[in-house]
OpenMM code with the backbone's topology and positions (N, CA, C; nanometers):
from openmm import Vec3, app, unit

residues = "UNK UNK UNK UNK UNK UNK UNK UNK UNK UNK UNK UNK UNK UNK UNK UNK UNK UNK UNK UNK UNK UNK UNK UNK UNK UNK UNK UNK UNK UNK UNK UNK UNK UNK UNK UNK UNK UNK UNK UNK UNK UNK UNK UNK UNK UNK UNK UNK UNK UNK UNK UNK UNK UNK UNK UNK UNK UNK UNK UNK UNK UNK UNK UNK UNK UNK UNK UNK UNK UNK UNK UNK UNK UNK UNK UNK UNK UNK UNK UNK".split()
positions = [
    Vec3(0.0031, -17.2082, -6.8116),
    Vec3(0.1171, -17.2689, -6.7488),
    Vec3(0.2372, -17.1782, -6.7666),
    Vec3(0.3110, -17.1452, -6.6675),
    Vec3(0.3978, -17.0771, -6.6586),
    Vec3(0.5620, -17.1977, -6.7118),
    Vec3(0.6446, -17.1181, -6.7346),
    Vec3(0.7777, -17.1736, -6.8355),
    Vec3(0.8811, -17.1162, -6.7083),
    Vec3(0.9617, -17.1429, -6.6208),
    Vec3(1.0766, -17.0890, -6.5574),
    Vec3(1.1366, -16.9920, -6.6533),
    Vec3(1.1643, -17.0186, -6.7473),
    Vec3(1.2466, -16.9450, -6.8525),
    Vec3(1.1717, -16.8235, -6.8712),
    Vec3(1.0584, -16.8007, -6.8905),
    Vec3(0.9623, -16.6920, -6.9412),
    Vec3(0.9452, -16.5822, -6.8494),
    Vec3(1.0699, -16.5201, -6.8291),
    Vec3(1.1018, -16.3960, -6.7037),
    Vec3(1.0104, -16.3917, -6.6121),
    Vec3(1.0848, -16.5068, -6.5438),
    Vec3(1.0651, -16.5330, -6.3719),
    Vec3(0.9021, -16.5827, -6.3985),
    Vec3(0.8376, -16.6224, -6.4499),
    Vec3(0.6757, -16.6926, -6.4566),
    Vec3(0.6154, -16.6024, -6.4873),
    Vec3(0.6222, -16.4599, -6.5060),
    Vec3(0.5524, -16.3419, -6.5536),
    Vec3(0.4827, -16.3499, -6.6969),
    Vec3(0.5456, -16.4714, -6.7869),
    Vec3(0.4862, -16.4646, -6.9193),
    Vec3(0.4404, -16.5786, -6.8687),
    Vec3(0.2872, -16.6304, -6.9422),
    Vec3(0.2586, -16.6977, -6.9439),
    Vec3(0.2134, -16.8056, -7.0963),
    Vec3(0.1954, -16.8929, -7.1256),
    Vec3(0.1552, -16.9569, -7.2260),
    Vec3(0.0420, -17.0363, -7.2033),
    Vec3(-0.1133, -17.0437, -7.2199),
    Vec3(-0.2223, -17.1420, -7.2043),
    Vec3(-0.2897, -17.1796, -7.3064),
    Vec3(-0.3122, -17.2560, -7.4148),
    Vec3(-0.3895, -17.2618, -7.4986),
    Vec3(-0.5439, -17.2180, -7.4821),
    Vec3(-0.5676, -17.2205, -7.3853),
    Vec3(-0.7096, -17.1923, -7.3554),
    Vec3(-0.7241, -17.0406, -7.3222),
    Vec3(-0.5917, -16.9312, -7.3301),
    Vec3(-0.5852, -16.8105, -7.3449),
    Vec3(-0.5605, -16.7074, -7.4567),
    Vec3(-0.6290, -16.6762, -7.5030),
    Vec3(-0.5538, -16.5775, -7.6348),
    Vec3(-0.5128, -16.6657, -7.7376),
    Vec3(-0.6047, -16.7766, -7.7322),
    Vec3(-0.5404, -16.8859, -7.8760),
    Vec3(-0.3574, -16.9194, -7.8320),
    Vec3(-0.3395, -16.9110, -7.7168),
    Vec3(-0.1534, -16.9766, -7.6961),
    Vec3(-0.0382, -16.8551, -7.6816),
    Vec3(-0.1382, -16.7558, -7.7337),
    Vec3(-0.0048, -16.6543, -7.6488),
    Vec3(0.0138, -16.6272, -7.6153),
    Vec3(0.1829, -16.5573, -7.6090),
    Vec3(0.2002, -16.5598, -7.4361),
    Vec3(0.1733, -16.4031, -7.3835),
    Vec3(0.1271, -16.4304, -7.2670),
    Vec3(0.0452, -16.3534, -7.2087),
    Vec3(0.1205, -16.2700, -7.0752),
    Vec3(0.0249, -16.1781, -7.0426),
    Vec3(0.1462, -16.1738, -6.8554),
    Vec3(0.0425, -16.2213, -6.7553),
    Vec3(0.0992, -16.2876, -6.6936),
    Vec3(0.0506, -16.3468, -6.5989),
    Vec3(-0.1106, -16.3931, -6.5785),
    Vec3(-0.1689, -16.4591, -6.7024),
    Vec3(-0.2415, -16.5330, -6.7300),
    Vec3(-0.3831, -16.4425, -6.7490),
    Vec3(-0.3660, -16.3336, -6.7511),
    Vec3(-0.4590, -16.2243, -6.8062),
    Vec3(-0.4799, -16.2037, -6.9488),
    Vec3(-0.5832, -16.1593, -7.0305),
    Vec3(-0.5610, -16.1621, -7.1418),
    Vec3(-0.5228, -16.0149, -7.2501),
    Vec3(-0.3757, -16.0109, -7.1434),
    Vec3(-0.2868, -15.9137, -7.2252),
    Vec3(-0.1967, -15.9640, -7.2771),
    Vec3(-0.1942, -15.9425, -7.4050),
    Vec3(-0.0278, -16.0913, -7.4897),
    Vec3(0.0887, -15.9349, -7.4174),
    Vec3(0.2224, -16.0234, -7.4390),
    Vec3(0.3395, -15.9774, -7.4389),
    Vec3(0.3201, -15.8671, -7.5980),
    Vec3(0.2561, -15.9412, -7.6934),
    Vec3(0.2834, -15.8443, -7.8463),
    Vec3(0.2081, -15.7373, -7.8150),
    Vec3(0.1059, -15.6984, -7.7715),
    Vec3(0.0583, -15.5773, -7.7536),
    Vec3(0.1208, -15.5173, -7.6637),
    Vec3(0.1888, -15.5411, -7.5467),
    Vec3(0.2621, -15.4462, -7.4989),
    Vec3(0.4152, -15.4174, -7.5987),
    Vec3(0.4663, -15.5161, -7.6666),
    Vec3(0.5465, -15.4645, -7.7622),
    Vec3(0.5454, -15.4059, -7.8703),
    Vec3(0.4174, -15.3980, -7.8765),
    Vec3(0.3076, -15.3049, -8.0231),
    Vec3(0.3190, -15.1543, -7.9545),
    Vec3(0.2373, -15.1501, -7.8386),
    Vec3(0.2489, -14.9828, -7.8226),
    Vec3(0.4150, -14.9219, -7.7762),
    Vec3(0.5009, -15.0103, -7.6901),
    Vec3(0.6525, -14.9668, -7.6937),
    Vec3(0.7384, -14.9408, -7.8617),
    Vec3(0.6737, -15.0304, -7.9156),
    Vec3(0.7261, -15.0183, -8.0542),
    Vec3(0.6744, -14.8720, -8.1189),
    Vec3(0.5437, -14.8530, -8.0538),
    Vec3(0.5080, -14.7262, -8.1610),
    Vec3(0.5188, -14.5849, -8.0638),
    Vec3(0.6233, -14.6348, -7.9721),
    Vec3(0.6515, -14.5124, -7.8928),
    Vec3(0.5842, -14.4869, -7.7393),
    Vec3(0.4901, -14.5577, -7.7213),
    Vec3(0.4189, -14.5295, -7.6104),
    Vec3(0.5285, -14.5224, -7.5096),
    Vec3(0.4989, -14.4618, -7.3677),
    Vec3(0.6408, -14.4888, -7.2552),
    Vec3(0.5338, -14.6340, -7.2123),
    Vec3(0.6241, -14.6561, -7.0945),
    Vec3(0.5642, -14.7705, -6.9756),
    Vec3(0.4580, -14.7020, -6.9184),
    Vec3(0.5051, -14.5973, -6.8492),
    Vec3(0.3353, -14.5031, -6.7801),
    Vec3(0.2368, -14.4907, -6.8292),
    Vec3(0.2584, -14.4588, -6.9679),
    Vec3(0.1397, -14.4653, -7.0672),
    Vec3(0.0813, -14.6262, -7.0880),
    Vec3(0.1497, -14.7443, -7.0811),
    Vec3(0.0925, -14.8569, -7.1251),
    Vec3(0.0416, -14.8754, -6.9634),
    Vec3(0.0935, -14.8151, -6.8896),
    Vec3(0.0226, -14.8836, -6.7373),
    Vec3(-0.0759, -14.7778, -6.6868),
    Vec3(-0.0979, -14.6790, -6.7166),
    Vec3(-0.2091, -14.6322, -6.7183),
    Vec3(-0.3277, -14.6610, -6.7960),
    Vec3(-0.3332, -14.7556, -6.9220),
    Vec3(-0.4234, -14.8495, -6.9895),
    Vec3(-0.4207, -14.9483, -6.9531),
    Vec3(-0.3494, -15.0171, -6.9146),
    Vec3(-0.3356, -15.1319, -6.8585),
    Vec3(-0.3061, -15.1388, -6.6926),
    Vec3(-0.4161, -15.1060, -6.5793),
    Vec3(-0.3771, -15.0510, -6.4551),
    Vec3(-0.3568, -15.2041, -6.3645),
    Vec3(-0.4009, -15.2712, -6.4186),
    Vec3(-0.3620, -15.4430, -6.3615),
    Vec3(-0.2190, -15.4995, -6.3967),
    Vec3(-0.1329, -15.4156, -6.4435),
    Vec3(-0.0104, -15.4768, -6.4620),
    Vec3(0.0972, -15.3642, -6.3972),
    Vec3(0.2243, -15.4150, -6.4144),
    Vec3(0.3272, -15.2796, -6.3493),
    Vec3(0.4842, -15.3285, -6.4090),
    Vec3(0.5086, -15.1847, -6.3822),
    Vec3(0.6888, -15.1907, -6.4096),
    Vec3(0.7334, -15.3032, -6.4788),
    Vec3(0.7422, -15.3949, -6.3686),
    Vec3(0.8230, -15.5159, -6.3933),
    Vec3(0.7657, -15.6156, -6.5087),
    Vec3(0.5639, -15.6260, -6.5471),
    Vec3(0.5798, -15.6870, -6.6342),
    Vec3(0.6316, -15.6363, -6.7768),
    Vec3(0.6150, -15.5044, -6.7916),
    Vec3(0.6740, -15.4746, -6.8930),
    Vec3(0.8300, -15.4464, -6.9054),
    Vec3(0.9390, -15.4936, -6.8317),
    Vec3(1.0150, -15.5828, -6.8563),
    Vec3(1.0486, -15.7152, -6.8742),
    Vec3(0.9749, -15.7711, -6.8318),
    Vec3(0.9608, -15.8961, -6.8753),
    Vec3(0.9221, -15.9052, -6.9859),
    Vec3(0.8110, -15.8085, -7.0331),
    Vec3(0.8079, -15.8292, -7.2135),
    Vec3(0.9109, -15.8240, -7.3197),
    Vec3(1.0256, -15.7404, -7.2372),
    Vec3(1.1189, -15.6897, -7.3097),
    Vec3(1.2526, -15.7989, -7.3077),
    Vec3(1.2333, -15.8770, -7.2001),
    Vec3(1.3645, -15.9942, -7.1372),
    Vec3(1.2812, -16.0897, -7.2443),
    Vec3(1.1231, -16.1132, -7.2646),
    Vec3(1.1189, -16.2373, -7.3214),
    Vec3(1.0988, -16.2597, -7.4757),
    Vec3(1.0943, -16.1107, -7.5480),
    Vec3(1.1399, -16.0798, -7.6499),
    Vec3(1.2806, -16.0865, -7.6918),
    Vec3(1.3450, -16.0816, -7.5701),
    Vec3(1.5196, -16.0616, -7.6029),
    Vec3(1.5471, -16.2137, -7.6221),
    Vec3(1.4398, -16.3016, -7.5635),
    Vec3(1.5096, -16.4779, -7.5047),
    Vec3(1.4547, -16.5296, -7.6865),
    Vec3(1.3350, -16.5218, -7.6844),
    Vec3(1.2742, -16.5354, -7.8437),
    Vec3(1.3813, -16.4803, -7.9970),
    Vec3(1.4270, -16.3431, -7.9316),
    Vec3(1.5275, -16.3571, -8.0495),
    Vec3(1.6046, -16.4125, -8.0389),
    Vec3(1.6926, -16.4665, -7.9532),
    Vec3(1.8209, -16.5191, -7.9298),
    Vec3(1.8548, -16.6810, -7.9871),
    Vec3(1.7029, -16.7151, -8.0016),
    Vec3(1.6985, -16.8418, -8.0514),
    Vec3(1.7896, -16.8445, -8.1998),
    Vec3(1.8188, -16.9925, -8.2430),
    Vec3(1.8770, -17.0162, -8.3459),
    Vec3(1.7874, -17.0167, -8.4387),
    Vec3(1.7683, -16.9276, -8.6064),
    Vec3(1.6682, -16.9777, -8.6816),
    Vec3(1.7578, -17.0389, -8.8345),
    Vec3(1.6557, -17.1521, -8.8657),
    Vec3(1.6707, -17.1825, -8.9899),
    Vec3(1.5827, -17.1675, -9.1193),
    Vec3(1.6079, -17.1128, -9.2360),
    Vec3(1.5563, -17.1154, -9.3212),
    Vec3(1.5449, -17.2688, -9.4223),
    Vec3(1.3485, -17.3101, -9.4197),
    Vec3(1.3804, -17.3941, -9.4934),
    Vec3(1.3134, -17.3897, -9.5812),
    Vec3(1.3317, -17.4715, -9.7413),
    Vec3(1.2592, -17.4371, -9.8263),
    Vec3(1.1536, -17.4991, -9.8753),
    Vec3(1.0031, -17.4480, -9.8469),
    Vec3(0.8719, -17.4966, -9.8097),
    Vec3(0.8033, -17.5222, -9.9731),
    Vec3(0.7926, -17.6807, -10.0065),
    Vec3(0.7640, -17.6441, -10.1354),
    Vec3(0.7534, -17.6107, -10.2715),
] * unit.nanometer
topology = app.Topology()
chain = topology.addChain("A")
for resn in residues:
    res = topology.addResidue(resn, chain)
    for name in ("N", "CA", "C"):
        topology.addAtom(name, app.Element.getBySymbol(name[0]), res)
């Protein structure tokens, strides 16, 4: 099921995918592995040449829905 919020429906969330995470567009590529190889330097060409079923734009959207995830408010509570 796609979220409006989840850059433009491009992320997706299904429990019945990847154990619930979110994914792009209901394939079973999470958003964290494309932020795993950007994190360890890969470019975009390089992740879309491994990944030839996706393009440009979803890997901005990984990057818009990483930005929406941090933006949230967090609280620390004490567990225990």
């Amino acid at each position: 099921m796609a979220h409006p919020n989840y850059s433009e429906g491009r992320i997706t969330i299904d429990p019945a995918v990847c154990n619930g995470k979110p994914t792009l567009r209901g394939k079973r590529i999470t958003v964290q592995t494309v932020l795993g190889y950007l994190s360890e330097g890969d470019s975009a060409d390089e992740i879309l040449a491994q990944y030839p079923s996706l393009d440009a734009e979803d890997i901005r959207a990984c990057l818009r829905f990483a930005t929406q995830v941090m933006s949230q408010r967090y609280d620390l509570a004490k567990v225990a």
